[in-house]
C-alpha positions in Angstrom: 0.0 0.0 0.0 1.4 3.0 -0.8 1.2 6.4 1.0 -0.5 9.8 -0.4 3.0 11.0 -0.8 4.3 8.5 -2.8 0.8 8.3 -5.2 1.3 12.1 -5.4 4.8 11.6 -6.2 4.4 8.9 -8.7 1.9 10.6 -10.7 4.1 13.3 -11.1 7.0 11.2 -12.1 5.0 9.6 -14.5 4.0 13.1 -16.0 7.4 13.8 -16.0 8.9 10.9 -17.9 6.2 11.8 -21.1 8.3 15.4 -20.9 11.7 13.8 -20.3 10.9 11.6 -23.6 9.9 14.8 -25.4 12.9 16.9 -24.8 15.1 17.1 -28.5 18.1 15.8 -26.6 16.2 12.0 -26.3 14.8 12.0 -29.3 17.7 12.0 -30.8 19.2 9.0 -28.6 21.2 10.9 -26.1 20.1 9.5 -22.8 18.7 12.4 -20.7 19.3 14.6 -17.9 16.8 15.5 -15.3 18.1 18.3 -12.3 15.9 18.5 -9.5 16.0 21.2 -7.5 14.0 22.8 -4.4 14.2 23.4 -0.6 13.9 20.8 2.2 11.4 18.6 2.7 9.6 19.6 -0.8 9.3 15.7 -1.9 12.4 16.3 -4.4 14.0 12.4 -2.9 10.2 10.9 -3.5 9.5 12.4 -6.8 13.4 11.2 -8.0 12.6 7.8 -6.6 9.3 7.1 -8.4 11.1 8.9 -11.5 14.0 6.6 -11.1 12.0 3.1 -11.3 10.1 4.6 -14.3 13.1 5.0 -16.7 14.9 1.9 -16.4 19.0 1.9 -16.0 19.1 5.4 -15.3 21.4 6.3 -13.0 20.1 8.3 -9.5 22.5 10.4 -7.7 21.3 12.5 -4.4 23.2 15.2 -3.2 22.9 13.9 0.3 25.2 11.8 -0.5 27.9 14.2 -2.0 27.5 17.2 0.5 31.1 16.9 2.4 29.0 17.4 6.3 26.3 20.0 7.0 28.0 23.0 6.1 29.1 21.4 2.2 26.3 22.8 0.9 28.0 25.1 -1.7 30.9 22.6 -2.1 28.7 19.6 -3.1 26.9 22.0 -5.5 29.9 22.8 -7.1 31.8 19.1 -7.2 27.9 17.9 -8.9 28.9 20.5 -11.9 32.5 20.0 -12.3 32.9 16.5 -11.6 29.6 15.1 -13.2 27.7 17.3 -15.0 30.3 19.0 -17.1 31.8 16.1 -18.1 28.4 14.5 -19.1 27.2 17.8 -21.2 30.7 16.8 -23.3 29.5 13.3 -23.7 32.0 12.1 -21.6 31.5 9.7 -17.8 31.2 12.2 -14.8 31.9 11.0 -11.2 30.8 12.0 -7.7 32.5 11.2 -4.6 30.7 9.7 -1.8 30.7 11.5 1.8 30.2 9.3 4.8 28.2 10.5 7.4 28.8 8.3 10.1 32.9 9.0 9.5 32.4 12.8 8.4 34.9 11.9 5.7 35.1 11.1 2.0 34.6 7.7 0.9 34.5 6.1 -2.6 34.4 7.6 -5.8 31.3 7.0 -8.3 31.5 6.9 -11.8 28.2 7.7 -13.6 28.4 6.6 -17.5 27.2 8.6 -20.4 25.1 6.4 -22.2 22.5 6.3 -19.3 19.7 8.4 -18.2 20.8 10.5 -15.1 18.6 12.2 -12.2 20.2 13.9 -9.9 18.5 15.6 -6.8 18.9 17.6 -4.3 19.1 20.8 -2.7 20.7 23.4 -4.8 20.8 21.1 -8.2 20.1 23.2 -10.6 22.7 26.0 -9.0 25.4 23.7 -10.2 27.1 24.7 -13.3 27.8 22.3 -16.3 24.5 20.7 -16.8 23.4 19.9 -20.6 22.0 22.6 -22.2 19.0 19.9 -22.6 18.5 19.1 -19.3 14.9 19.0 -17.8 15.3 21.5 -14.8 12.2 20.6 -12.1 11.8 22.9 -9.2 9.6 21.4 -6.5 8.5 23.6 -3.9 6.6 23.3 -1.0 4.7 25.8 2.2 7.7 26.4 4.8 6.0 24.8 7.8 4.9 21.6 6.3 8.2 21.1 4.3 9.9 22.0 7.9 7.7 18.5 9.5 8.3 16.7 6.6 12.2 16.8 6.8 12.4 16.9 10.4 10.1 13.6 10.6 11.6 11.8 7.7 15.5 12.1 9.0 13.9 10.9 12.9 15.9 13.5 14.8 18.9 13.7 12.9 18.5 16.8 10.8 16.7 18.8 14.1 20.0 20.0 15.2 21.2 21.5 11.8 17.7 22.6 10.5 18.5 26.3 10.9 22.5 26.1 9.4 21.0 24.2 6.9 18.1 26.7 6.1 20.2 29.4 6.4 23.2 28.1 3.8 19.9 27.1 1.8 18.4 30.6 1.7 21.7 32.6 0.6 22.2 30.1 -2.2 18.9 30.8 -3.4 19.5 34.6 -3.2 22.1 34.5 -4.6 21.9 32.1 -7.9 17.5 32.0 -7.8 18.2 28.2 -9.3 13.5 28.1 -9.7 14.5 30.9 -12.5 16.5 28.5 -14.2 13.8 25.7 -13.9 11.8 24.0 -17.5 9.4 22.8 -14.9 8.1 23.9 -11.5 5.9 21.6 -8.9 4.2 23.0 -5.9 0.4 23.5 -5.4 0.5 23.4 -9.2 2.4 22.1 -12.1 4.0 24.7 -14.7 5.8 23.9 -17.6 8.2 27.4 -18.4 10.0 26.1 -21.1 
């Protein structure tokens, strides 16, 4: 049985993979790139998941697992571009490196083909640079307070102590590179296609 969330997320995703088949870039056999973007607790892991099992051997990379500790926002933003999206927008492999929470260190390194479909998500994705100019760019926001519960419930305590740096690192990045301007798609109370 599945929850309201993940229905909701599904349906979306399944929306989503008629656009992602539609983009120029797949018609023409390149496999393709989809950026998700948008604040904490906005459904951005659920709607990647349900995206994920809809376009089969794509590869799914979440930026919670590339931010180097709570304050990496910025860096793992800017390792995503250089290390795997630029090298994928030149039709090349790209690579991520893992960061281990439990440690607080780096651990392996993850190479990400270029014949496969990519997702990536997480917060501040589409503030990355590199991406393929062809890349479907999904901002999914939600309304503070329930975005707030939602994150705070799904991480059982472990995100309640950094929910303000967090926030706060979140909130200047968005000042200062407005990645939802940059978006070919934006979910929140309602769906928009931009571009």
């Amino acid at each position: 049985m599945t929850t309201p969330g993940e229905e909701s997320a599904r349906r979306r995703a399944l929306w989503l993979v008629d656009l992602v088949r539609e983009t120029p870039v797949t018609r023409r056999s390149t496999p393709p790139t989809v950026l998700i973007d948008g604040p904490s607790g906005a459904g951005k892991s659920g709607l990647a998941l349900a995206l994920h099992r809809l376009l089969p051997g794509a590869e799914l990379v979440r930026l919670d697992d590339v931010y180097p500790g709570w304050s990496g926002l910025s860096a793992g933003v800017g390792a995503i571009g250089r290390d795997l999206l630029r090298p994928r927008a030149a039709g090349a492999a790209g690579r991520w490196r893992r960061w281990d929470w439990a440690a607080s260190a780096p651990a392996g390194l993850v190479t990400v083909r270029p014949d496969r479909a990519l997702i990536v998500e997480g917060c501040g994705t589409l503030s990355a640079d590199g991406a393929p100019p062809h890349a479907v760019r999904v901002w999914l926001d939600a309304d503070d307070a329930v975005r707030r519960e939602r994150a705070l419930r799904r991480d059982a305590g472990a995100f309640d102590a950094h929910w303000d740096m967090w926030d706060e690192q979140w909130s200047l990045l968005r000042r200062s590179r407005r990645p939802e301007l940059t978006a070919t798609v934006v979910m929140g109370e309602r769906l928009r296609v931009l571009r």
